[in-house]
N, C-alpha and C positions, 0 to 999 in steps of 0.2 A: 114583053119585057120582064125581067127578073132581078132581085136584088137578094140581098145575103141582109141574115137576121139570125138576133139570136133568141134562140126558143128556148122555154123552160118547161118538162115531161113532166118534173112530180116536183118537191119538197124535198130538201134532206137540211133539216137542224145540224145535223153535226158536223156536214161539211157542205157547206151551199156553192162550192166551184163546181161539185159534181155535176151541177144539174143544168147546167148551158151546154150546148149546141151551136155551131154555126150552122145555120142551113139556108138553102138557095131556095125562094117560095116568088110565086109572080107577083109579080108589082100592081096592086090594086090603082082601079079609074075612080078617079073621086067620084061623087053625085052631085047633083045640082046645087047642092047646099055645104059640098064639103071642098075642102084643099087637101093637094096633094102636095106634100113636105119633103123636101131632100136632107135629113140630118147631117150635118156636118161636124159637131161636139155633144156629145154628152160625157157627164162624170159618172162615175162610179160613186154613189154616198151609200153610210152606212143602210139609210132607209132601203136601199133597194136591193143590199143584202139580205137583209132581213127579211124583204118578203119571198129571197128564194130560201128561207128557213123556212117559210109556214107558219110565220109569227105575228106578220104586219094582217092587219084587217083589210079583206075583199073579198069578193065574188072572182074567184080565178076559175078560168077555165082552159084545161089544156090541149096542146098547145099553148101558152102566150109567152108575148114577146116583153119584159118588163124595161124597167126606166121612168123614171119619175120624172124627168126634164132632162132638158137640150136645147138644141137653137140651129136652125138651120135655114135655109132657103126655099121658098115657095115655087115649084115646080108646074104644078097646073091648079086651075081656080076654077070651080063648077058653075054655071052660067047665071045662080041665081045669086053668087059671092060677089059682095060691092065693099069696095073701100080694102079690098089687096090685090096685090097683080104679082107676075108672075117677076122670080129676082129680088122678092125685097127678101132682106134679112126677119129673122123671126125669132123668137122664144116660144118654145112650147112648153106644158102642163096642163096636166091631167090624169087620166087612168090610168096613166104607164105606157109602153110601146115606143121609145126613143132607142131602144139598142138595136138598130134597124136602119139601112139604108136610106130607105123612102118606108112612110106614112100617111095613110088617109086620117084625116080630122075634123073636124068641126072648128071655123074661124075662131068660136069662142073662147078655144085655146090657145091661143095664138098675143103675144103681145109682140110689135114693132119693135125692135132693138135699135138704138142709139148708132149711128155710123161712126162715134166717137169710140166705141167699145167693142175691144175683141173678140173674136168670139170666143176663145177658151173662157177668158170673162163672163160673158152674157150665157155661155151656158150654166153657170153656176148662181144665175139671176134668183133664184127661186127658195129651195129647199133652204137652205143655212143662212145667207141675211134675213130671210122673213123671220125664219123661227126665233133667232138671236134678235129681234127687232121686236118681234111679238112676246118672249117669254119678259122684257124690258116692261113693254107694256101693261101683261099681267102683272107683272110685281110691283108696278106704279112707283117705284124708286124715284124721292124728290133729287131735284139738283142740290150735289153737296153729301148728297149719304152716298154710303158703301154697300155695294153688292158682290158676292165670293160666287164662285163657276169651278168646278173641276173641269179637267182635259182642256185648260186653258191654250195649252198650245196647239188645238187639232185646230181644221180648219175654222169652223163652227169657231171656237172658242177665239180665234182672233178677233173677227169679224164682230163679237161681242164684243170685245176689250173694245175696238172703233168704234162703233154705234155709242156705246155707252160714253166713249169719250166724249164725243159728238156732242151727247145731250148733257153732260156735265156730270154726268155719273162717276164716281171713282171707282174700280176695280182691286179686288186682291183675288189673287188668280192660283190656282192649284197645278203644280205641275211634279212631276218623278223625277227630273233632273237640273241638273244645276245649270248645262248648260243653254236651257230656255229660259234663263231670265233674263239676259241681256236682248235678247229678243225679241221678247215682249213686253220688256218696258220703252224700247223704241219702237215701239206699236202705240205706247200709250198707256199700259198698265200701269197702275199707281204701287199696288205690291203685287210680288210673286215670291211665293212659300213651296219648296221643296217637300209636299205633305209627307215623306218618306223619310225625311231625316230631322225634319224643322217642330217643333210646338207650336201647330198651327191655330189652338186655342189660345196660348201666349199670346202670341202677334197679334191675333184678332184684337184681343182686349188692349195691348198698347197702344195698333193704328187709331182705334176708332173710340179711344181715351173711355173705354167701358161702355161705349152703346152699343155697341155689336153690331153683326152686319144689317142694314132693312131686310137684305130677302137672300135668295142664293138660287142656283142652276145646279142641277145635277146629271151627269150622264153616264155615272160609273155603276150605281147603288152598293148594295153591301154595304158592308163598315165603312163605308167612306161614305154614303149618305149619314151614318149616326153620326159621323165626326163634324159634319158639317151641319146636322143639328144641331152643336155644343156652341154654335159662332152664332147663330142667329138669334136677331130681339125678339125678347116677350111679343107675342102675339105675331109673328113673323112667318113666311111661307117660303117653304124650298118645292120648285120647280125640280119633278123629275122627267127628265127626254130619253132617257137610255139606261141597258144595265148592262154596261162591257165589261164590268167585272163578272158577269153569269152570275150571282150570288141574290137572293132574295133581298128588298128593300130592307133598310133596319133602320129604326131611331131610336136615340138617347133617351128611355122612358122618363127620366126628373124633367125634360125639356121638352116633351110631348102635354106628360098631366102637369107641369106646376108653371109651366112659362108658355103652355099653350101652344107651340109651337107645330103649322102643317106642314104634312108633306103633302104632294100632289102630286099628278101625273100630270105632264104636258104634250099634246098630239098637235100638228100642226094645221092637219086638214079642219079639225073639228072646231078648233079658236077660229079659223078662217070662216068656215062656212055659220056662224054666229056673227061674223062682222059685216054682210050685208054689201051685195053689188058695186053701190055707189062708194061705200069704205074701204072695197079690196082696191077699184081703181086708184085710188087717191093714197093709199098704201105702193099700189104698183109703182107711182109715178116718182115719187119720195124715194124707194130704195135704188127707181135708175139713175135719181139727182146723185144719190149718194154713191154710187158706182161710176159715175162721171164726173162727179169731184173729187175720186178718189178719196172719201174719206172710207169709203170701207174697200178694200185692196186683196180681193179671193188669192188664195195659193191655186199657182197652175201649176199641175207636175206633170208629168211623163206621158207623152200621144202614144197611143198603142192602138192597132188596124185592130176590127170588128172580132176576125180569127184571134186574136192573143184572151180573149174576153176574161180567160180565166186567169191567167196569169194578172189579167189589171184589177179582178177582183182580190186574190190573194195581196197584192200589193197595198191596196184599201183596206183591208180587214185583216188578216193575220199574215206572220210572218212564218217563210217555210227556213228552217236553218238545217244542212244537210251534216250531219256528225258521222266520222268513221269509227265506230265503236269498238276499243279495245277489249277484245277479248280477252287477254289474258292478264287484266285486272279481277277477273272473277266476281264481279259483282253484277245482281239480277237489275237491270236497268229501270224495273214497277217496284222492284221492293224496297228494304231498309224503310218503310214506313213515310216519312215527309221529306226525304233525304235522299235523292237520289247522285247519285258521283261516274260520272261520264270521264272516262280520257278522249278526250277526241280534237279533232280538227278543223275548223272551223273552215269552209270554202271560200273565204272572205279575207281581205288582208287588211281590212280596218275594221274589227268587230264592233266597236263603240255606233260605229257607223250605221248598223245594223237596226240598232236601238233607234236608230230614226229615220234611215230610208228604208221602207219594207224591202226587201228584198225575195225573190224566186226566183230560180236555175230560169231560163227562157223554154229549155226543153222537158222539165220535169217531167209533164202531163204525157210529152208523148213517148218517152222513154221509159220510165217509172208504173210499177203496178203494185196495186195496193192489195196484200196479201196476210194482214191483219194491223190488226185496232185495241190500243187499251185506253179503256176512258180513265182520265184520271178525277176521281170523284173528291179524291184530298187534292189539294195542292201540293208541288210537290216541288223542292228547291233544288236546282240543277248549278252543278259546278262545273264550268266549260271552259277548257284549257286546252293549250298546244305543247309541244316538248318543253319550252321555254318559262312557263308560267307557275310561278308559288302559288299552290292554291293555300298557302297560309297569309300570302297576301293580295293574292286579285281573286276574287269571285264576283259571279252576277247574279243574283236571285230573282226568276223568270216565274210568271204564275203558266201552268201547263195545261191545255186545255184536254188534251191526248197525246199518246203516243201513236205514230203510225210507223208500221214499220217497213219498209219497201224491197221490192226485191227490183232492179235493173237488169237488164239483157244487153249487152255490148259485145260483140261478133261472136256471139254462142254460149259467152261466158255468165254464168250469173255473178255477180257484185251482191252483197247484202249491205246495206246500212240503213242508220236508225235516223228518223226523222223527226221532232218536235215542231207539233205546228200549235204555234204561241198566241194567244188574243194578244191586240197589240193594245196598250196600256197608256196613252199621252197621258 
C-alpha cells in the first residue's frame, strides 16, 4: 500500500514553497505500541512555515514530512494499543508529519475529538487556541483590565479576542484596516485601532482612563513592538510569538529603563512542556469545552488536495500579485531608492480584495520559472494602478519582501512579467 506525502529536501528562508514535494512513499505497518492514522485535515499555520525556513527549532532529518497538527481517523491499532479502535475520530500532535495521507504514531498523540465538532474545526484544535489561551495565562490579566495584540484579525488573534472575552478580559486590538473593525467587535472586541492611521498611544490612554494596558501580544516585532511598548503599565510584560514584519525586535528605551517595562519571547512547546501531564489534560479538555460552546469559532478557509501543497502555503503566508510591467514608463522597477512606481494590471478585478484573501494564479508553479531575485533590504513603496486610476489619488503602500522576476512559456512564446511577493501584514 502507498499514500502521497509531502516531503521537505532542504530549508530555503527566502522562499519556503520551494521546498515541498508531493511524492508517493509506502504506507508504513504500525507496531505493537503504535496506530496507524488516516489524515483527513490539517492547516497550514504560520508555525510550520517557518520550520520550512529553517527557523523553527528541531532535530530534522531529511526527508521529512512537516505539519504540526490535524485530525483524522484511526486506520489500524497495534495489538498492544487499548482504549482506541479502529474509525474513531482523532487529533494529532506532536513532531510534525500530518501533510501526509496516512501516519504511524504513538497513541500519546492522539486526543478523541468531540462527534459535535468538525473536522476542519477539530483540526485547528491545537496550535492557536492553546497559544492564545496560554499567552492569557502568562500575562495573568485580572478580570476587568485591558490587554492590546497586534494582527488582531489573523486567525490566532480572533480566537484571543474570545478567550479573553470568555474570561472577562477586555481587548483593544491592532489591525491595518478600517474595514476589520466591525468584525471584530462582533467577535467581542472592546476596541479596535487602525495602528496605520490612528494614535494608538492616544486611545490607549483615553480607554483605559491612564492606566494603560496590564500586558500585550505581539507577532509582528519591529517598530510595532516599540509602539506597543509606549501603551503598556509600569512594570508590564509584552508577549512576543512572531516577527512578520522580518524587522528585529525594538522597544521604547524611556519605557524599558524608567517604567520597567519586558519584552519576552513566547514558544508554545516550551510553556507546554513546564505545565506538566496532568495540567496539559485539563487544559486539553477546557479548550474542547470551548470549541463546542462555540465560544472560540476557528476561521475555516479553502480545502486544497495534498498536490496544491504550495499554492495553500503561499495563500497562508504571502501573497503572489502578478503585474504586466510597462515598459515604456522607463523607470528601473529596484531603483528611485524607497519609491518604486509600477504601471501595471492587476489580475484581479477587486484589488482591495486582495488585501485580504491571499490570492495565487492556481498554475503559477507549474507554468512560471524563476529566473532571477532582488532582495529588497529597504522597504520599498509600490504604486499599483490600471489605465483608470489617479495615482494622485489611490495608492497602496505594500511592505516588499523581494522582487522575483518570471519568465512564462505559453506555446513557445516567452511572456516576461514582474512578480512582487508580499509578506502578508493583518
Amino acid at each position: 500500500m502507498a499514500h502521497k506525502a509531502i516531503q521537505v529536501m532542504g530549508f530555503n528562508a527566502a522562499n519556503p514553497v520551494l521546498v515541498c514535494q508531493v511524492a508517493t512513499v509506502q504506507t508504513p505497518k504500525p507496531g505493537p505500541d503504535e496506530v496507524l492514522l488516516k489524515i483527513l485535515c490539517r492547516p497550514v499555520n504560520p508555525s510550520d512555515v517557518v520550520s520550512l525556513m529553517g527557523i523553527y527549532p528541531g532535530d530534522y532529518k531529511f526527508p521529512y514530512v512537516p505539519g504540526f497538527e490535524g485530525m483524522g481517523k484511526i486506520h489500524k491499532v497495534g495489538a498492544n494499543v487499548s482504549g482506541l479502535s479502529v474509525g474513531q475520530r482523532v487529533f494529532h500532535t506532536g513532531p510534525g508529519g500530518t501533510w501526509q495521507e496516512f501516519m504511524v504514531t504513538s497513541p500519546r498523540n492522539l486526543t478523541l475529538v468531540p462527534d459535535s465538532i468538525s473536522d476542519e474545526v477539530a483540526a485547528q484544535y491545537y496550535v492557536n487556541p492553546w497559544t492564545a489561551y496560554a499567552m492569557l495565562q502568562t500575562l495573568k490579566v485580572p478580570e476587568g483590565e485591558y490587554v492590546l495584540q497586534t494582527a488582531a484579525a489573523s486567525v490566532l488573534g480572533r480566537m484571543f479576542i474570545q478567550i479573553a472575552r470568555h474570561q472577562g478580559i477586555k481587548t483593544i486590538n491592532l489591525v491595518r484596516r478600517n474595514e476589520q473593525k466591525e468584525e471584530l467587535k462582533a467577535l467581542g472586541a472592546d476596541v479596535v485601532i487602525n495602528f496605520k492611521e490612528e494614535n494608538v498611544l492616544e486611545i490607549v490612554r483615553e480607554v483605559t482612563k491612564g492606566r494603560m494596558v496590564y500586558g500585550a501580544t505581539d507577532c509582528l516585532g519591529g517598530k510595532t513592538t516599540k509602539l506597543v511598548s509606549t501603551t503598556v503599565r509600569d512594570e508590564g510584560t509584552i508577549l512576543v510569538y512572531g516577527l512578520l514584519d522580518g524587522e528585529d525586535i525594538s522597544a521604547n528605551p524611556p519605557d524599558v529603563i524608567f517604567r520597567h517595562v519586558r519584552v519576552r519571547g513566547f514558544h508554545l512547546t516550551r510553556w507546554i512542556a513546564k505545565l506538566g501531564v496532568p495540567e496539559q489534560k485539563k487544559l486539553g479538555a477546557k479548550i474542547w469545552e470551548l470549541l463546542e460552546k462555540k465560544v472560540i469559532t476557528p476561521l475555516t478557509g479553502e480545502k486544497l488536495p495534498l498536490e496544491k501543497i504550495q499554492e495553500a502555503i503561499v495563500k497562508s503566508q504571502v501573497a503572489i500579485w502578478f503585474l504586466s510591467y510597462d515598459a515604456s514608463a522607463q523607470r528601473d522597477p529596484v531603483a528611485d531608492g524607497n519609491v518604486t512606481y509600477l504601471d501595471a494590471r492587476v489580475r484581479r478585478e477587486n484589488f482591495v480584495e486582495l488585501l485580504d484573501e491571499i490570492f495565487v494564479e492556481p498554475d503559477v508553479l507549474a507554468h512560471w520559472l524563476i529566473v532571477g531575485r532582488h532582495h529588497c533590504s529597504v522597504p520599498q513603496r509600490v504604486v499599483i494602478a490600471d489605465d483608470s486610476t489617479d495615482l494622485d489619488e489611490l495608492h497602496y503602500s505594500l511592505v516588499i519582501v523581494e522582487i522575483v522576476v518570471l519568465v512564462g512559456i505559453n506555446k513557445n512564446e516567452i511572456e516576461e512579467a514582474m512578480v512582487l511577493v508580499l509578506r502578508v501584514q493583518r
